[in-house]
LOMI-670846 format. One record per residue (C-alpha): x, y, z. Coordinates in nm, 2 decimals. Layout:
N
+--------+--------+--------+
|      x |      y |      z |
+--------+--------+--------+
|      X |      Y |      Z |
...
+--------+--------+--------+
***
This chain:
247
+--------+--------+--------+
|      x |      y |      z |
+--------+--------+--------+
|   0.18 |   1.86 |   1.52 |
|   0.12 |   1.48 |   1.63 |
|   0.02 |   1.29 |   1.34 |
|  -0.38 |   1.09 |   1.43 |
|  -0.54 |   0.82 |   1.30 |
|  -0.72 |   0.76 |   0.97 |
|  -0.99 |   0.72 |   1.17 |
|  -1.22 |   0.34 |   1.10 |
|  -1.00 |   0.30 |   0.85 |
|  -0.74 |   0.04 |   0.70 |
|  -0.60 |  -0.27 |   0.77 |
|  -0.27 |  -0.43 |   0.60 |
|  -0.31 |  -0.73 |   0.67 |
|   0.06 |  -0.80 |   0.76 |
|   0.08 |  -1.13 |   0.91 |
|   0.04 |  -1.33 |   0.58 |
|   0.23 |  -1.70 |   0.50 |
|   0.54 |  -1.68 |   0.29 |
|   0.92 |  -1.71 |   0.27 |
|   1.17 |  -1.54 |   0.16 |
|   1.27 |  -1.17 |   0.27 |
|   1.44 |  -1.02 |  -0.05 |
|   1.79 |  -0.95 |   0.07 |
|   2.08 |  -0.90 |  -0.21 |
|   2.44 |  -1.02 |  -0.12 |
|   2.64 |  -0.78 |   0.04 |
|   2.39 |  -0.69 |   0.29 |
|   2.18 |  -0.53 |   0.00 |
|   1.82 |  -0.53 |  -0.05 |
|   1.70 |  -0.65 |  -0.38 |
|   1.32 |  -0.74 |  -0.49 |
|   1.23 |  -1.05 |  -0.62 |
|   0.98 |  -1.06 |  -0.88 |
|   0.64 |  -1.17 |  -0.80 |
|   0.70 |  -1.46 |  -1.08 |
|   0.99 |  -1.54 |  -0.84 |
|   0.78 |  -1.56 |  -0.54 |
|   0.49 |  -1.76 |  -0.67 |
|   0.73 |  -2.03 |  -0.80 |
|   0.87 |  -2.05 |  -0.45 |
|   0.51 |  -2.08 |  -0.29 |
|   0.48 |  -1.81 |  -0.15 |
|   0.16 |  -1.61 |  -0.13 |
|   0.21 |  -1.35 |  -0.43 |
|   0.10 |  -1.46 |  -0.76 |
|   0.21 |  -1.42 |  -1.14 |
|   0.15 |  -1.08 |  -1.35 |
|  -0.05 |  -1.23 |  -1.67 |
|  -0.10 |  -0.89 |  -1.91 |
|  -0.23 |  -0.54 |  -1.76 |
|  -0.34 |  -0.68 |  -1.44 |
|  -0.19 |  -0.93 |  -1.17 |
|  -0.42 |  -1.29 |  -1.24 |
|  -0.28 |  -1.46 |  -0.89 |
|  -0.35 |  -1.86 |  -0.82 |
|  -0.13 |  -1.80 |  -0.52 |
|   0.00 |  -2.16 |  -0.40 |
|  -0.06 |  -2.08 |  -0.02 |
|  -0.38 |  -1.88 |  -0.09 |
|  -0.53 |  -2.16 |  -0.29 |
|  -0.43 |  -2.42 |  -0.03 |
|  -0.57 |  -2.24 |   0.27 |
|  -0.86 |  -2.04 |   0.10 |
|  -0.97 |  -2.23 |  -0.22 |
|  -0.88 |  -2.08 |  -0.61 |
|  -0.93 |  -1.71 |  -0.68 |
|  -0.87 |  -1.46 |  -0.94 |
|  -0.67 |  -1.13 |  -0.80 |
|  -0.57 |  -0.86 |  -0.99 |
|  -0.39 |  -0.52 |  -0.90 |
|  -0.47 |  -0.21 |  -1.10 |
|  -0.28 |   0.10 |  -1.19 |
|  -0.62 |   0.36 |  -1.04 |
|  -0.71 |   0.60 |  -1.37 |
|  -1.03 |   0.75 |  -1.52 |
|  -1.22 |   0.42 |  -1.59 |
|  -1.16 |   0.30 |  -1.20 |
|  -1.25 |   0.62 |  -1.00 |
|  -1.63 |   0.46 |  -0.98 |
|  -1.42 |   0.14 |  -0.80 |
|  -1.25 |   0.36 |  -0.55 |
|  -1.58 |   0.53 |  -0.45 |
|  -1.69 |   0.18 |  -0.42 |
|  -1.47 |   0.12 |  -0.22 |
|  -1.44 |   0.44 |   0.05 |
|  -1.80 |   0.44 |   0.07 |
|  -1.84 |   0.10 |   0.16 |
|  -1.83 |  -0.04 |   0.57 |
|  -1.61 |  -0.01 |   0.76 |
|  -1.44 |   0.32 |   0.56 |
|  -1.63 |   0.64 |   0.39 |
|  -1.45 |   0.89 |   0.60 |
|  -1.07 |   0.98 |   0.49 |
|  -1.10 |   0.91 |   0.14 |
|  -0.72 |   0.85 |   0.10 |
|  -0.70 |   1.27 |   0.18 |
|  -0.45 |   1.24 |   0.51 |
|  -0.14 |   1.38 |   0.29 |
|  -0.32 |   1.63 |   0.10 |
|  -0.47 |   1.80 |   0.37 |
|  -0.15 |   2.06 |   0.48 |
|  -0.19 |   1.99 |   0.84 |
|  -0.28 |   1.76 |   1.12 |
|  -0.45 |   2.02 |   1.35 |
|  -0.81 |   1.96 |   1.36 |
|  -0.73 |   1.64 |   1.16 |
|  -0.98 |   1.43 |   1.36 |
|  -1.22 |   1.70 |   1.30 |
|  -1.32 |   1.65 |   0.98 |
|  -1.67 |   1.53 |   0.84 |
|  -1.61 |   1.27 |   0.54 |
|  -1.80 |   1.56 |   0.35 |
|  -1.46 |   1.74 |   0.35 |
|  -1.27 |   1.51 |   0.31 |
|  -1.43 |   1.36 |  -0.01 |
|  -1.41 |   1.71 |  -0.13 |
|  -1.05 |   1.69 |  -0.14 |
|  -1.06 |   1.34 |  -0.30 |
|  -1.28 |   1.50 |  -0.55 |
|  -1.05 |   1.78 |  -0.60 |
|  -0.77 |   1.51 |  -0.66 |
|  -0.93 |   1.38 |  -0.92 |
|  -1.04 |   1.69 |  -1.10 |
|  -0.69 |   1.78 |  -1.14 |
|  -0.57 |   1.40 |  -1.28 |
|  -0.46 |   1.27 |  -0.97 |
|  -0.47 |   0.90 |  -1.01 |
|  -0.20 |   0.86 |  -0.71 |
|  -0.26 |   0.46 |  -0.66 |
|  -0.33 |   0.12 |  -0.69 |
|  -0.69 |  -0.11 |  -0.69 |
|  -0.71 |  -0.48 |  -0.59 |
|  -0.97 |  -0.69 |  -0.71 |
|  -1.07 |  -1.02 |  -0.60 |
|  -1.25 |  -1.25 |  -0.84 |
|  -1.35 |  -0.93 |  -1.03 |
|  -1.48 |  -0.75 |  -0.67 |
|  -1.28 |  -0.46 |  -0.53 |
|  -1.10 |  -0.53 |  -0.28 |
|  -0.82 |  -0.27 |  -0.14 |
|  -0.65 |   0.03 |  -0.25 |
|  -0.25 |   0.15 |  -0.14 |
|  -0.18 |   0.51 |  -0.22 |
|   0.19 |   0.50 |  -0.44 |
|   0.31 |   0.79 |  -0.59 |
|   0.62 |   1.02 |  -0.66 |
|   0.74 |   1.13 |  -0.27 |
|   0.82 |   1.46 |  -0.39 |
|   0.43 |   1.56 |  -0.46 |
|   0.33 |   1.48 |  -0.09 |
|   0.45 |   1.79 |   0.10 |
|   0.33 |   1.71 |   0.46 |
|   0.49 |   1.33 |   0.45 |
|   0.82 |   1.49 |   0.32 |
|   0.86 |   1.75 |   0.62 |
|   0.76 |   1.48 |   0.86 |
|   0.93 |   1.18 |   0.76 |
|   1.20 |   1.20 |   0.50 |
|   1.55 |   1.36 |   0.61 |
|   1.71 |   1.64 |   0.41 |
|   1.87 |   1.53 |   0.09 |
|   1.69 |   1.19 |   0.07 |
|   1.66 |   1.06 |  -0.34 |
|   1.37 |   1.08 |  -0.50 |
|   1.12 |   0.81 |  -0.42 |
|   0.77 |   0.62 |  -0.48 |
|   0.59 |   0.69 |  -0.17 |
|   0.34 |   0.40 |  -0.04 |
|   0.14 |   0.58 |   0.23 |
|  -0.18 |   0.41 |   0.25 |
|  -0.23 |   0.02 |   0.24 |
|  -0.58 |  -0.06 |   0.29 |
|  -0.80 |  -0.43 |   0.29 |
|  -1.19 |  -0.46 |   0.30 |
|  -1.25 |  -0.69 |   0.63 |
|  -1.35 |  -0.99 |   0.48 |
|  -1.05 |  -1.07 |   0.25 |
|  -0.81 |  -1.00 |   0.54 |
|  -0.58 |  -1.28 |   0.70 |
|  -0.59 |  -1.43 |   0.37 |
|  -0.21 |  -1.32 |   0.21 |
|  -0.37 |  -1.09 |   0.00 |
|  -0.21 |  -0.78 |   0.13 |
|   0.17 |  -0.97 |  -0.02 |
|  -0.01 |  -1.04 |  -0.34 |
|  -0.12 |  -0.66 |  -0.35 |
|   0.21 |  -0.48 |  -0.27 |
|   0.40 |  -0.79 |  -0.54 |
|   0.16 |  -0.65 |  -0.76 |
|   0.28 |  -0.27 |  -0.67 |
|   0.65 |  -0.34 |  -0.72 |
|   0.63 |  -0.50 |  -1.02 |
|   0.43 |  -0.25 |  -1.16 |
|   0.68 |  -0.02 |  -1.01 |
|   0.94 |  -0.21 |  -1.17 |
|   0.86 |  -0.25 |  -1.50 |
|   0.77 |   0.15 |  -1.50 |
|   1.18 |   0.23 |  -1.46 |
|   1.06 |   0.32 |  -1.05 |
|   1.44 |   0.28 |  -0.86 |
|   1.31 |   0.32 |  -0.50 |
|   1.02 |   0.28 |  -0.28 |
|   0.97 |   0.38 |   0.07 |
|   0.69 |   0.29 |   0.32 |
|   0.60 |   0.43 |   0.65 |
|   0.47 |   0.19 |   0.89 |
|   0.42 |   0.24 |   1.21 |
|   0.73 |  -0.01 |   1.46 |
|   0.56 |  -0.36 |   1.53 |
|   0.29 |  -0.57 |   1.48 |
|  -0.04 |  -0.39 |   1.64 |
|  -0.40 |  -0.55 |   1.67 |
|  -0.56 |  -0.17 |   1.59 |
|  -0.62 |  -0.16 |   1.23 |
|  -0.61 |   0.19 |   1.30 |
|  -0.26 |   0.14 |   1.40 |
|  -0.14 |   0.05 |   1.01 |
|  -0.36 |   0.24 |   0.79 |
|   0.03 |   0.29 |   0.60 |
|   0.06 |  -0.10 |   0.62 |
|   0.25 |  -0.27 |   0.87 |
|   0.60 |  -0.33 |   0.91 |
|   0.62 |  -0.70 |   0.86 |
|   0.44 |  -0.68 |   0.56 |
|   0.71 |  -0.46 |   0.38 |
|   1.01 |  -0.66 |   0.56 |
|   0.85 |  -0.95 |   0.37 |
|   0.88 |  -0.83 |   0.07 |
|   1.25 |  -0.67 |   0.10 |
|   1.24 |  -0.33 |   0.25 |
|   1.47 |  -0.20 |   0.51 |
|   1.49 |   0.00 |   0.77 |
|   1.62 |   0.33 |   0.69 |
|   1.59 |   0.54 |   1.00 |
|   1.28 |   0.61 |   1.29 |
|   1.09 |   0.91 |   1.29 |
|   0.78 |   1.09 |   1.44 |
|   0.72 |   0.74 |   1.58 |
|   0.76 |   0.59 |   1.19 |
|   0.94 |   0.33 |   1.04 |
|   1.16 |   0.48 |   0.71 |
|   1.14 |   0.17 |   0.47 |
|   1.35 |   0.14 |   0.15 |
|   1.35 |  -0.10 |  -0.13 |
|   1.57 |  -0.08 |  -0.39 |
|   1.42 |  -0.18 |  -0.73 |
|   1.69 |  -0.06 |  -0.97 |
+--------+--------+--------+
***
């Protein structure tokens, strides 16, 4: 069934400043650290303890100072993400899209269901993402987890045999903080986190091209991940099969 929107939701914010696209020798890819890309000046930031403290050179220069920190979602945070979904121009998916088993009567849905599921999610410790704060605010969520707990994107999108893989299939940025960069500092703070963790690959799903629909890139856009290093992989279901390497 034809995947549909994440409807009023989501933007990636893909069309950030910065340098540099990741690429090993050999025709490899290989992630820089975020530490790498802030001392190059471009828009990520520097990981200072449990969170992701970014004085990004290009964000400061364009935007003035701020603090921005990425968060690992757990217990204490849920109250952030509700925050979050609830608030214009979201309250409707509730990061469910890839928990619900089918797309048929997707568009259907009343945000009562779907918070139902998120609900359900959480009951049963599923912490499956990231936060990002701005100057102690939250600010965006992306939905990372292990590939092979996310039955409905594997039989749509991965190819038989693929190794296992962090999945980021939901990108998200409250409308006033986007065109800013902070959708690079988010996903720097993701991979490092990723990193550190002992994570060895990370896919993304965007859909081909840059698109002015927000609705169009509620899995982040495609420039945003070439950016930071991903490849393409292969073209599915009108998809984009990204890969970075972090091991």
């Amino acid at each position: 069934m034809a995947e549909h929107h994440c409807r009023d939701q989501h933007s990636g914010g893909g069309g950030g400043r910065g340098t540099g696209s990741g690429k090993g020798r050999g025709g490899g890819t290989k992630a820089r650290s975020a530490l790498d890309a802030f001392r190059e000046g471009t828009p990520y930031g520097t990981h200072v303890g449990k969170g992701w403290l970014a004085r990004g050179l290009r964000v400061a220069r364009y935007f003035g100072p701020m603090n921005v920190e990425v968060r690992r979602l757990e217990v204490a945070l849920e109250a952030d993400f509700w925050r979050l979904m609830k608030s214009e121009p979201f309250g409707w998916c509730y990061c469910s899209a890839w928990t619900v088993p089918s797309w048929d009567g997707w568009g259907d849905r009343t945000s009562e269901e779907n918070m139902a599921v998120r609900e359900r999610i959480f009951r049963e410790g599923g912490h499956d993402g990231y936060l990002l704060f701005v100057d102690g605010s939250v600010a965006g969520w992306c939905q990372c987890r292990p590939r092979a707990g996310m039955a409905k994107l594997e039989r749509q999108l991965v190819r038989e045999g693929a190794p296992p893989a962090h999945a980021i299939s939901c990108l998200m940025i409250r409308p006033e903080h986007r065109g800013r960069g902070l959708a690079h500092l988010f996903l720097g703070g993701i991979l490092d986190d990723l990193r550190a963790r002992g994570v060895r690959r990370v896919e993304a799903y965007p859909k081909p091209g840059r698109h002015e629909d927000v609705n169009e890139v509620w899995t982040g856009p495609e420039p945003l991940f070439a950016k930071a290093g991903f490849r393409e992989e292969s073209r599915v279901s009108g998809r984009v099969v990204m890969v970075l390497e972090l091991g």
